[in-house]
N, C-alpha and C positions, 0 to 999 in steps of 0.2 A: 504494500500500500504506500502510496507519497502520501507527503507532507502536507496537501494539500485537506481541509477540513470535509469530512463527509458527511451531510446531516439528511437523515431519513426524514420523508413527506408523507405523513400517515391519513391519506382519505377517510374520515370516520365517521362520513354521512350517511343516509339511505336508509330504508327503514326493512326489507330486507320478507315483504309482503309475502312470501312464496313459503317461507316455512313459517307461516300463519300455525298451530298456535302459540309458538314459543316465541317468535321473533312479533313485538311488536311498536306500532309505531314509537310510544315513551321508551323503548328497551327492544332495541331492534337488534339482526342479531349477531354484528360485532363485538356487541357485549357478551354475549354467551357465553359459558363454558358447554361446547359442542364435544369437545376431546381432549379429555386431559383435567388440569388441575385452574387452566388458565383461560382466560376468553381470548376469544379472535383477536382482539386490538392486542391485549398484554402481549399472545401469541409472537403475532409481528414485532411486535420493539426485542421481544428477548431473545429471537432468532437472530436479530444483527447483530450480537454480542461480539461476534468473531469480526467484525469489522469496525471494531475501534471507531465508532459513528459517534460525533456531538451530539449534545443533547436534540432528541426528535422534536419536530415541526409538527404536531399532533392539528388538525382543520377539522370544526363539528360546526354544531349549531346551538342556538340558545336551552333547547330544551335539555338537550345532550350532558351540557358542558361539566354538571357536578360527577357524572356517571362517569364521562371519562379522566377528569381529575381525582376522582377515586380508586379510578382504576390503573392511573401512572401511578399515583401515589401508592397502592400496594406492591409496586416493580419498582419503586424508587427511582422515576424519574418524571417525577413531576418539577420541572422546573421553570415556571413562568413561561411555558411552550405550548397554548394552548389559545389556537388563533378561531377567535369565533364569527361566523358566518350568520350576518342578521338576516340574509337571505339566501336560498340555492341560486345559484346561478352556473351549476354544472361546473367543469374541472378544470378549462382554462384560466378563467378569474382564481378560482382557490389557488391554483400552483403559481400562478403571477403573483399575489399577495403575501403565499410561503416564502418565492424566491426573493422578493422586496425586503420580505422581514431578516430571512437569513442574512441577505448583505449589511442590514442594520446592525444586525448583534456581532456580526463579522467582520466591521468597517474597515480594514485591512488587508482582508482577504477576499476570495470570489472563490467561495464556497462551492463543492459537487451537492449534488441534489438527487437523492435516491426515493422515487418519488412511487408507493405501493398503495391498494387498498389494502382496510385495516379486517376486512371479512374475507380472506382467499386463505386457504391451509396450501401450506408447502411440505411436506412428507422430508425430501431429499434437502435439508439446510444445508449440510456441510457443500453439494454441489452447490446450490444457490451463490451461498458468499464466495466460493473460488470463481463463478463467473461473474459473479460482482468484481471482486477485486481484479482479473482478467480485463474487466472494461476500462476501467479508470484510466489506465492511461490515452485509451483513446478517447474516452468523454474530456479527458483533459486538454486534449488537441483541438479542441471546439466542436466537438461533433456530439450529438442526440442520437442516445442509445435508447431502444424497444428490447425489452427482452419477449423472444417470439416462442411460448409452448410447443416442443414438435408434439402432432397431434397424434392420440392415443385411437381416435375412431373419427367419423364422418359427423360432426357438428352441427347441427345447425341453430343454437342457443347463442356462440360466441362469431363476435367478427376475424378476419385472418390478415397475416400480414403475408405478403409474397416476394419472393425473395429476388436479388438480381444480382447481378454479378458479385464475386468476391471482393469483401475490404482491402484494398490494399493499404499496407501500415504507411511506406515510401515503398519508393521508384523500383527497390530492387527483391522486395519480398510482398508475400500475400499469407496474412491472419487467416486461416480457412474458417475459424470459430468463428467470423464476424463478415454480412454482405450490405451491399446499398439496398435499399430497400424500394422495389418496382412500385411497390401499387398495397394501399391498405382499402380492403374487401368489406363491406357490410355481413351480416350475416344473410347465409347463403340458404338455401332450396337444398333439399336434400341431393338432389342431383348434381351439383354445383358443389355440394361438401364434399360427396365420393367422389369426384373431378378432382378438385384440387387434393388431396390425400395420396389420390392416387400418381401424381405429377412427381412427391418430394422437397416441391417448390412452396409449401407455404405454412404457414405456423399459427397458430390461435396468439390471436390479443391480448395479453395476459394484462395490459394496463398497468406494466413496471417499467420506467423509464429511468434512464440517468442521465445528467449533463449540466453542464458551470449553471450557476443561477444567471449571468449577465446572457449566457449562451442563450436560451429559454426565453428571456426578457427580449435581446435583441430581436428577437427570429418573431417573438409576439409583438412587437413594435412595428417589421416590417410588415407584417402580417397583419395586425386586425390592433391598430391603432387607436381604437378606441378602447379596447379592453385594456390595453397597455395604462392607457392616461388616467381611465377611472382608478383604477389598480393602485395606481402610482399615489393618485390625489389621498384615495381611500385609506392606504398604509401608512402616510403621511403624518395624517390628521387621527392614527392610531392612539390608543390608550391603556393601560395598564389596569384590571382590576381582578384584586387576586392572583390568581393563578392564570389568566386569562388575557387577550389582549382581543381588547374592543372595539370594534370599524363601525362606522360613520354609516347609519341603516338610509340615510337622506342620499347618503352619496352611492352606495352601493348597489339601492333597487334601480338605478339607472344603468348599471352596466350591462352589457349583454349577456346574454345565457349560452355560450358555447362549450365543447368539447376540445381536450386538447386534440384529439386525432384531426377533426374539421380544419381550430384554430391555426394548426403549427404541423403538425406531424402529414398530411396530407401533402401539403404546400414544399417546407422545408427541403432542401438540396442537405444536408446536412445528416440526416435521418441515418442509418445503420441496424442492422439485427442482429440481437446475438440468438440463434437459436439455443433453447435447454430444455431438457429432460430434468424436472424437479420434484415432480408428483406433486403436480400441482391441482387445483381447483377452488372454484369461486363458492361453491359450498352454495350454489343456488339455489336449490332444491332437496325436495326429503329426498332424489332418484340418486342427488349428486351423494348427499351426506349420509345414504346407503354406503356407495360405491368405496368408501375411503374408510369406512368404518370397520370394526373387528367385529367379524360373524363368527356365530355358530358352528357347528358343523355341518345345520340344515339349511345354512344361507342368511339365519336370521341376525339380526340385530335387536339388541334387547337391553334396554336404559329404563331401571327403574323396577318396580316391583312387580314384576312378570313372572307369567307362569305358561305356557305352550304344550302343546301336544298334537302331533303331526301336521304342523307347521313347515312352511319353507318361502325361503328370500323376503322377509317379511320386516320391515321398521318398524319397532315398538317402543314407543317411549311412555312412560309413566312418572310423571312430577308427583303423585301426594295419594294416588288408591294403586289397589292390587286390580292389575289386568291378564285377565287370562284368554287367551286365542286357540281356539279348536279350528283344525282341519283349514287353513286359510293359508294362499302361497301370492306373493306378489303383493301384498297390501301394509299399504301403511297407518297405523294406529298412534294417535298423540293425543296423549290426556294430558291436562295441567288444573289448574284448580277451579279454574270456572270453564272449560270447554274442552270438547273433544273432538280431534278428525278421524272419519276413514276415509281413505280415497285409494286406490288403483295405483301402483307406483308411476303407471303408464298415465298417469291424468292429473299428476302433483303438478305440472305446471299449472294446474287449475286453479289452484287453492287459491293466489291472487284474484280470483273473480268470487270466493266467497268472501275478500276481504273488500271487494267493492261492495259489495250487500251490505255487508255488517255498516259501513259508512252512510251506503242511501236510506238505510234503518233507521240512523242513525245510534246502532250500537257503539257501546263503549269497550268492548270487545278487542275490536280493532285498534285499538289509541294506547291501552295499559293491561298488564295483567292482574290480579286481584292483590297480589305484591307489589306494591308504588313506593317509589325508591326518590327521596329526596335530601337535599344538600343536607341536613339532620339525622336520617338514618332513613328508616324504611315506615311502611305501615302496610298491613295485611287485612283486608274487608272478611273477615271470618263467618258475617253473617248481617241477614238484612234483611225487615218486614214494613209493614206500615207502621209510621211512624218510629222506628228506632233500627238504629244500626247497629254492629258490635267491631271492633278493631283491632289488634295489635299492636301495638308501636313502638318499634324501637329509636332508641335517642344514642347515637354516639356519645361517649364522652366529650365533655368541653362543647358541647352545641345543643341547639337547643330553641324552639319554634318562638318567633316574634310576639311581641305583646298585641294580644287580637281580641275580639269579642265577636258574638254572634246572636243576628237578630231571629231566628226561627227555630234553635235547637237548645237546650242544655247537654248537659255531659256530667259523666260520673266516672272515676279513671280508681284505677284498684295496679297501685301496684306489685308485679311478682319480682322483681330482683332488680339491686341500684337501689340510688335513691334518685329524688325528683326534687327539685327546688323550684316553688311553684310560687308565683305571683296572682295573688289572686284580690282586685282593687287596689286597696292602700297595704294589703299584707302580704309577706314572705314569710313560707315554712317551706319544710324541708318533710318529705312523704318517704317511710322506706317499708321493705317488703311487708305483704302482708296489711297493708296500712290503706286507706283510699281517701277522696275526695271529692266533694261537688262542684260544678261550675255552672250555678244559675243560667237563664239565658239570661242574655244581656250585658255578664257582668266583663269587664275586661279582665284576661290572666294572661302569661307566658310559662313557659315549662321549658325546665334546664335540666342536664344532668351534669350537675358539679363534681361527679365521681369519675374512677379511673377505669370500670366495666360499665356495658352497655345499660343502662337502663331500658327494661322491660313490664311494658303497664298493660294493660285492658284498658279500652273505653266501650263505656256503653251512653250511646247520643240517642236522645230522643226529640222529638220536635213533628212541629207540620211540612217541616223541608229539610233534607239532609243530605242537599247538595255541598258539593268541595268551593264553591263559589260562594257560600253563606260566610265569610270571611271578613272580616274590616280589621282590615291592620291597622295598628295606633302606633305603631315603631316597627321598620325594617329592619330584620337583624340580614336576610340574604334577601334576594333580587328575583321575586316570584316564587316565595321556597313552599307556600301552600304550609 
């Protein structure tokens, strides 16, 4: 590896609708833990360990922002690297914004830019980082590196890139790992997938790029000038809060909504592939997240509290009941605590058109899981009739919900472990297990946990409305924390 700075570009948007019901829109499903001990985002930052990368360029959005700041923060590396998006505006603006900000914290250097989504599993790491480190000197030379999947089968989900003559380094040798790049393909017609597969000549999109932050910047300046400027204005007039760095929502919903392939990679004289073999995939689908998973010896996969009997090739996942499957091949099953899929593995791209339903319903379904995860800790809807709710709540240590009141609901909170330092009008006490209290409607309180474990309570709310909007905050402690 040179000398020069490497900082990884972690895409951490999208809500990830296709493995509907785990993946949803508040906890979409880069957060997961899919395989292993880690979710998809930690995933990504802890496989670039072998390359000596600066601190990561992590790009979300408002809603996102604590989930993934908690979630550096358990990998330790959260460090004020956490650029938020007051609007989508797809990948060219976000990677223009990362590359502005990296020259900022860089100002002496012109940083490489290792630019991935933060929901794709890579099986083969140790390949990956040798043809990372393999590229760098040529992304160092001013050139725009695609790393191009060679394809496992006939595609037709993913775009391709196709390949064209050999890179030559100079005049007197040719890199065979690396060609120019003829022509980047949409996604094709099944006919058109076996075509190209069959040529040798083209590679799946994987959507990992490398190359200088100025390189990236110039080629988008030549290119689409006005995403350059917004970009520029927008990181400009950046801000710090938290862990966070905050863009200009006035400046930003003016830019345009482009793709880097469109913006840059399309156009670009520049462009290069490195073909690899990583074992890779985007984890799109319950068909994909079969595919890569540890089966059975009857084909199945089975997460969670199952039970089978002449079963085969079958996805079963269970969050919170015992599921048992008789005589069923091919299908997939997903429980979690408020919903359940079956679908046909051959018709999981569907499942995005039950998540349109659930929206023209307007179910809540589709937006959260019954576990809601906020900059304070978490809360789990355990149960719910007319007029009264019931809850969970847990409180990290040191945090602790803003001073609030509510006009349509009271509450009564009982807690089971921690203590709770509760505000309630002009008083402070301190609740520990075993112990409860009431909260009038009407009356103003806050709830802290001034202890060093989680505080864990019960609420049981009752009222004529027990929506999450019944709210008025009297003091922000966080920025929309509910």
């Amino acid at each position: 590896m040179s000398d020069v700075p490497l900082i990884a570009v972690v895409m951490a948007g999208g809500t990830g609708s296709r493995l509907w019901p785990l993946s949803r829109e508040l906890y979409p499903k880069q957060f997961l833990q899919l395989s292993g001990e880690h979710s998809l985002l930690q995933t990504t930052l802890l496989r670039l360990s072998a390359l000596a990368c600066k601190d990561p360029l992590v790009i979300t959005n408002e809603q996102h922002r604590f989930i993934v700041a908690e979630q550096l923060r358990q990998i330790d590396q959260l460090h004020d690297n956490i650029i938020l998006e007051p609007c989508g505006r797809n990948t060219a603006p976000a990677i223009a914004l990362a590359a502005f900000s990296a020259l900022k914290r860089n100002e002496q250097e012109d940083p490489l830019l290792l630019v991935l989504a933060a929901d794709h599993v890579i099986a083969k790491e140790e390949v990956f980082c040798n043809a990372v480190k393999k590229a760098v000197p040529i992304a160092e030379n001013g050139n725009i590196i695609t790393f191009g999947i060679i394809p496992e089968y006939a595609e037709t989900g993913y775009g391709y890139i196709e390949r064209g003559a050999p890179f030559s380094v100079n005049a007197n040798s040719t890199e065979t790992d690396f060609y120019h790049v003829k022509n980047f393909v949409e996604k094709p017609d099944r006919l058109k997938a076996e075509k190209y597969i069959s040529t040798g000549d083209y590679f799946w999109n994987s959507g990992i790029f490398m190359f200088k932050a100025t390189v990236y910047l110039n080629e988008l300046k030549k290119f689409r000038p006005d995403i350059y400027s917004v970009c520029e204005q927008v990181l400009s007039s950046s801000y710090r809060d938290l862990d966070f760095i905050r863009l200009s929502e006035t400046l930003f919903k003016d830019c345009p909504a482009e793709s880097i392939d469109f913006a840059v990679m399309e156009k670009t004289e520049r462009c290069i592939v490195c073909p690899i073999d990583i074992g890779w995939s985007d984890v799109g689908s319950w068909q994909s997240l079969w595919d890569i998973s540890e089966k059975t010896d009857e084909g199945d996969v089975c997460k969670g509290d199952i039970l089978t009997y002449n079963t085969k090739n079958n996805y079963i996942y269970s969050e919170s009941a015992l599921v048992a499957a008789v005589g069923v091949e091919d299908i997939v099953i997903v429980q979690t605590k408020d919903a359940i899929l079956v679908s046909k593995k051959s018709d999981v791209q569907d499942v995005k058109k039950i998540v349109e339903m659930l929206k023209a319903q307007e179910r809540t379904e589709y937006i959260a899981h019954r576990e809601v995860f906020r900059p304070w800790g978490k809360f789990d809807s355990i149960d719910q009739g007319e007029r009264y709710r019931v809850k969970k709540i847990i409180v990290k240590p040191g945090e602790g919900l803003s001073l609030r009141m509510h006009h349509h609901r009271s509450e009564h909170w009982i807690v089971l472990s921690g203590t709770a330092k509760v505000t309630l009008d002009d008083k402070t006490m301190l609740v520990t297990a075993n112990e409860s209290i009431y909260i009038p409607l009407g009356a103003t309180y806050s709830l802290e946990n001034p202890g060093v474990i989680p505080l864990n309570l019960i609420e049981v709310s009752s009222g004529d409305y027990l929506g999450e909007d019944d709210i008025v905050r009297q003091k922000e402690r966080y920025k929309k924390d509910n």
